[in-house]
C-alpha positions as CSV (number, residue, x, y, z in Angstrom):
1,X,-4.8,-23.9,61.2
2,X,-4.7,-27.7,61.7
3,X,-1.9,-30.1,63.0
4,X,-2.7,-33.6,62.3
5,X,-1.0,-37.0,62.8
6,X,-0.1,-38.3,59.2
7,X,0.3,-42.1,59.8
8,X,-2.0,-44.0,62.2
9,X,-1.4,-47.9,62.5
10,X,-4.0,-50.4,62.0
11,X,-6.5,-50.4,65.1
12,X,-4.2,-46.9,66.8
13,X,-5.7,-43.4,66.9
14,X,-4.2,-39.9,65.8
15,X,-5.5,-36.7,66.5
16,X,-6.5,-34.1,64.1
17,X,-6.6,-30.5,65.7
18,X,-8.1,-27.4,64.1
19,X,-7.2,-23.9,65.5
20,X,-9.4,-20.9,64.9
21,X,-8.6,-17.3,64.9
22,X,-11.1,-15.5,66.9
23,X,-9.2,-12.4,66.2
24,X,-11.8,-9.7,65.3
25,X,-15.0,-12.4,65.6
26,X,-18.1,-11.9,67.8
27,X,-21.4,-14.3,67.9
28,X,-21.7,-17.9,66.4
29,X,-18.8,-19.3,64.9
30,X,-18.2,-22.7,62.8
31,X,-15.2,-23.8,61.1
32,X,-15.1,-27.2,59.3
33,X,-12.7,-29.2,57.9
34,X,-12.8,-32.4,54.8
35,X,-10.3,-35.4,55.9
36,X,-8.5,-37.3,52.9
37,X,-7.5,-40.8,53.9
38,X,-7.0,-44.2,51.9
39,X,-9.3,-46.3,53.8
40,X,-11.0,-47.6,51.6
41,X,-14.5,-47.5,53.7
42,X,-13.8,-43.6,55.0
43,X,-11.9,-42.0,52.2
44,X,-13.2,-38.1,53.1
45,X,-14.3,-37.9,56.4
46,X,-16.1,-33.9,57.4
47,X,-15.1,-32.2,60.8
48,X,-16.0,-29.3,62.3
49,X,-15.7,-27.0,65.8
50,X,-18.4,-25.0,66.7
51,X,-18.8,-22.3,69.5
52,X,-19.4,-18.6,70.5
53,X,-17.3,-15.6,70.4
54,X,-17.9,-13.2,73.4
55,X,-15.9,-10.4,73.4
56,X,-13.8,-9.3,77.0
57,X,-15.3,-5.7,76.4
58,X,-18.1,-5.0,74.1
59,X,-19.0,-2.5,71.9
60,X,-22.5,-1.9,71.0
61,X,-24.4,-2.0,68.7
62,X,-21.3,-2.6,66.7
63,X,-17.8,-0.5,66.9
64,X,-18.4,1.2,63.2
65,X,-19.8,4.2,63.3
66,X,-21.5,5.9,60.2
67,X,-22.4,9.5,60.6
68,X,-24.7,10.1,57.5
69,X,-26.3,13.4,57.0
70,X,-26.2,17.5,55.6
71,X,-24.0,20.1,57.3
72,X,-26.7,21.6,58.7
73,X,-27.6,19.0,60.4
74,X,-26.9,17.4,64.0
75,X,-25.5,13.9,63.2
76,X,-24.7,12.2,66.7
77,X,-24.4,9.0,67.1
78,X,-23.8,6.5,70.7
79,X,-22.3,3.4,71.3
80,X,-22.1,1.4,74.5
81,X,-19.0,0.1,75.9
82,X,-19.3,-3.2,78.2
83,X,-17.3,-5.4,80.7
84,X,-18.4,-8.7,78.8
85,X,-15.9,-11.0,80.2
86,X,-13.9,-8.9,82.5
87,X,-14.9,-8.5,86.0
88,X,-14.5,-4.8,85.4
89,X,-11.9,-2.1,83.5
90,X,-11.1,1.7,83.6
91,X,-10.8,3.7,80.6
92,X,-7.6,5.8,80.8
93,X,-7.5,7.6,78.0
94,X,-9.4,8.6,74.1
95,X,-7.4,9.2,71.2
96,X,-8.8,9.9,67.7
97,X,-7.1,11.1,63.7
98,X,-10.3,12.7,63.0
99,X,-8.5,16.5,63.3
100,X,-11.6,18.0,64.8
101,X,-14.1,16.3,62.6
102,X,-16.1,15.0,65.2
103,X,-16.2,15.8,68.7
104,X,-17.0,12.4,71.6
105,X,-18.8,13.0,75.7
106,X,-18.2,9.6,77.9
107,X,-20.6,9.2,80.5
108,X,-20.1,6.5,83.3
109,X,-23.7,4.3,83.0
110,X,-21.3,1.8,86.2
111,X,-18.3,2.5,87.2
112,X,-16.0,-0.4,85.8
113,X,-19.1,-1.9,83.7
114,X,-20.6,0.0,81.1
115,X,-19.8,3.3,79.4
116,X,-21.8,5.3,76.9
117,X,-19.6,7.2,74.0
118,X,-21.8,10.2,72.5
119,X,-19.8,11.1,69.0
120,X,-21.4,14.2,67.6
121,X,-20.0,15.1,63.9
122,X,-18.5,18.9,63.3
123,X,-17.7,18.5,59.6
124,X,-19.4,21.1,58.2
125,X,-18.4,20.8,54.6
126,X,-19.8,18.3,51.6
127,X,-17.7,15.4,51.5
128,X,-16.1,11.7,53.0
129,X,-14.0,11.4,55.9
130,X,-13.1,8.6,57.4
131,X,-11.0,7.7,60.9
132,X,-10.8,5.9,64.3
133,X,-11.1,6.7,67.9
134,X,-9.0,4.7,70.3
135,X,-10.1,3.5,74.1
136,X,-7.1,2.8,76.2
137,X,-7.9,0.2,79.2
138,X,-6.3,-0.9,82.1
139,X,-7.4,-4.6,81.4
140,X,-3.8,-6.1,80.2
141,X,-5.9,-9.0,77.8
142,X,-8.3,-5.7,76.0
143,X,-5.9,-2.4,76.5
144,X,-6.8,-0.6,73.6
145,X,-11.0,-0.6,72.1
146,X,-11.3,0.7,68.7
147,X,-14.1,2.4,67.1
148,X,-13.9,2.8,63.4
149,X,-15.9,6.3,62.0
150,X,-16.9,7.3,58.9
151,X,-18.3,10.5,58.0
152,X,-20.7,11.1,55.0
153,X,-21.8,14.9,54.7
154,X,-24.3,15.1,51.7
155,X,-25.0,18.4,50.1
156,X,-28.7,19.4,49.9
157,X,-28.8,19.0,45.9
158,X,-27.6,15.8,44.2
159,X,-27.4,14.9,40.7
160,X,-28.3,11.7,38.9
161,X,-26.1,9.9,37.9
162,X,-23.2,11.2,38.7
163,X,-21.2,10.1,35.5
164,X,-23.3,9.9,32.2
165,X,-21.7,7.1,29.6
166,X,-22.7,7.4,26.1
167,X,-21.2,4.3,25.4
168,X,-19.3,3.0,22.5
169,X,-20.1,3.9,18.9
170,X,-18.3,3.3,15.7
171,X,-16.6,6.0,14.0
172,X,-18.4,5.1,10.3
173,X,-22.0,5.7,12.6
174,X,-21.3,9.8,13.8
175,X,-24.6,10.5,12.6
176,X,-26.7,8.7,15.4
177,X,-26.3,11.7,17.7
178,X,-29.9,12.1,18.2
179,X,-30.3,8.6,19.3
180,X,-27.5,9.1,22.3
181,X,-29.4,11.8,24.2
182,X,-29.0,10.8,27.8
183,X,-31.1,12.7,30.8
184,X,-29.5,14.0,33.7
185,X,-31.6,14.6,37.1
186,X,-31.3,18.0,39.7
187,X,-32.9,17.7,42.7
188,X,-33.2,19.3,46.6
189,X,-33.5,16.5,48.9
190,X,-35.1,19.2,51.1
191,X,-37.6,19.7,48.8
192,X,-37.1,23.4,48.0
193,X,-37.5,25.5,44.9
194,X,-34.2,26.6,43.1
195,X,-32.9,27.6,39.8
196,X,-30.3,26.7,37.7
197,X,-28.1,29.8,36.7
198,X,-25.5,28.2,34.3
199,X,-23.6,25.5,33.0
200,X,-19.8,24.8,32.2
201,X,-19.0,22.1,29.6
202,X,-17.5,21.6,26.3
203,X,-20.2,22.8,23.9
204,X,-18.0,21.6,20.7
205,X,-18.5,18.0,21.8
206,X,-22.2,18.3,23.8
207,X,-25.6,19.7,23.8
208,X,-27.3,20.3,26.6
209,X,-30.9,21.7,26.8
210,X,-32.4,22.4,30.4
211,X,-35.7,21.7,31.5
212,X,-37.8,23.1,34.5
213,X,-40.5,21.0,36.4
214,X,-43.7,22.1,37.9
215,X,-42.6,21.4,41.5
216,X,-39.3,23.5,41.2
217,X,-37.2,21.6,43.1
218,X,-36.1,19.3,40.0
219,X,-34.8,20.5,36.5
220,X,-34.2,17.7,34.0
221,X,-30.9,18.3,31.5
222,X,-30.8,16.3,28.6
223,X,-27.5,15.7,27.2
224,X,-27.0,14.7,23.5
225,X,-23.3,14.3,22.1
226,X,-21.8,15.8,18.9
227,X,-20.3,12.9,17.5
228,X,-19.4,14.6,14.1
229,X,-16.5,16.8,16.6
230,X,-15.2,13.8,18.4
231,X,-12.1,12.3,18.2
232,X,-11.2,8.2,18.3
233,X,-11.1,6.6,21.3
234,X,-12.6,8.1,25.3
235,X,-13.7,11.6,24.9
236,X,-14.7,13.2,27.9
237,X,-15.9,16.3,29.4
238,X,-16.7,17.3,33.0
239,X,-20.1,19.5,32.9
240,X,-20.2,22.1,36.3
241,X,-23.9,23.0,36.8
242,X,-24.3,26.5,38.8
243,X,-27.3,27.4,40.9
244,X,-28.6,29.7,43.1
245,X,-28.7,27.3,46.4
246,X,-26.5,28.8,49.2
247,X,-23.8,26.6,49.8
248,X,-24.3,24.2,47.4
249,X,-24.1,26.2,44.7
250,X,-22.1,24.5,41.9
251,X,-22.7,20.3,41.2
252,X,-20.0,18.2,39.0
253,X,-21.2,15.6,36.4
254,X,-18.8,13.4,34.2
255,X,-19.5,12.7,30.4
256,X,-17.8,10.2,28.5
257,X,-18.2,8.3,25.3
258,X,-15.8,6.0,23.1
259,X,-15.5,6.5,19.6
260,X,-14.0,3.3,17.9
């Protein structure tokens, strides 16, 4: 924001003041500003206001947490809580909307000063989540700290890519088929050996041949559309891809190609 006095007489002053929202900010800060007069000698004139940011309680190393990993695995993750610029503070109360997807421990590192938050993920299924945990203070300037999560359980076998486009092809071309084929990669990130046991897809509008590699723990499908049994315009199929890995047994893929 920036207040500024819009007529200064010859040889007077006027003040130009720029406000900045520190809302949010941390660190290093610079905001500047281009002044529009008619003087002739000074006709744009650049400001600017400089400074640091400190934060009355801190979080570190920042107060978004990822929590990346399989189901099987023990994702835990810590941040620190400090009295920056606050003699000291009390932590009353933690709140979360995560319903049970992660669990958090507080440990007192100084009473008043610094806090450590252990968050420990219990999401045992294949998928996003996303949430906040709240920190209720007695300080009156910093009473509530929030710490934004987000939860990211991978299964153990991925597919790439995720969505296979063909394209766009013109109707009076159907015959190209064999030039569309598209590849489609299955693989264990833990590096094990499975098999793929079946597929589910539209087999009036694709072809799809599998293919086995010597380590076992990828299989190549390659993916060619019938373009002769499309219709005009977005035709699209969603191929399910079955195996015999426990818990991650079935993988999605989307197909889609434009006939114009």
């Amino acid at each position: 924001m920036v207040n500024y006095d819009r007529t200064i007489p010859p040889g007077g002053e006027g003040k130009i003041t720029l406000k900045v929202n520190t809302r949010n900010r941390r660190g290093k800060l610079t905001k500047r500003a281009l002044v529009l007069t008619n003087d002739p000698t000074n006709k744009a004139v650049k400001i600017s206001v400089s400074g640091t940011v400190k934060a009355l309680i801190s979080v570190e190393p920042r107060s978004y947490v990822f929590l990346i990993g399989l189901p099987d695995e023990d994702i835990i993750e810590e941040v620190r809580i400090v009295a920056d610029q606050v003699p000291k503070f009390t932590i009353k109360e933690i709140t979360d909307n995560l319903k049970g997807k992660v669990e958090y421990k507080l440990t007192t590192v100084e009473k008043g000063k610094e806090y450590i938050l252990t968050i420990t993920n219990k999401y045992k299924k294949v998928g996003n989540y996303y949430g906040e945990i709240n920190i209720l203070t007695d300080n009156p300037k910093k009473p509530k700290i929030r710490i934004r999560i987000s939860g990211r359980i991978k299964g153990e076998l991925i597919a790439i890519p995720k969505i296979v486009y063909f394209g766009r092809i013109m109707e009076n071309n159907k015959n190209l088929s064999h030039n569309l084929t598209k590849q489609i990669i299955i693989k264990d990130i833990k590096k094990k050996p499975f098999k793929i046991v079946g597929l589910d897809y539209n087999k009036k509008l694709f072809n799809i041949d599998i293919n086995e590699t010597d380590n076992k723990n990828v299989w190549r499908l390659k993916v060619t559309p019938k373009i002769k049994n499309m219709k005009k315009g977005v035709n699209y199929d969603l191929l399910k891809i079955k195996t015999d890995v426990k818990n991650y047994s079935e993988l999605s893929v989307g197909l889609r190609i434009f006939v114009q």
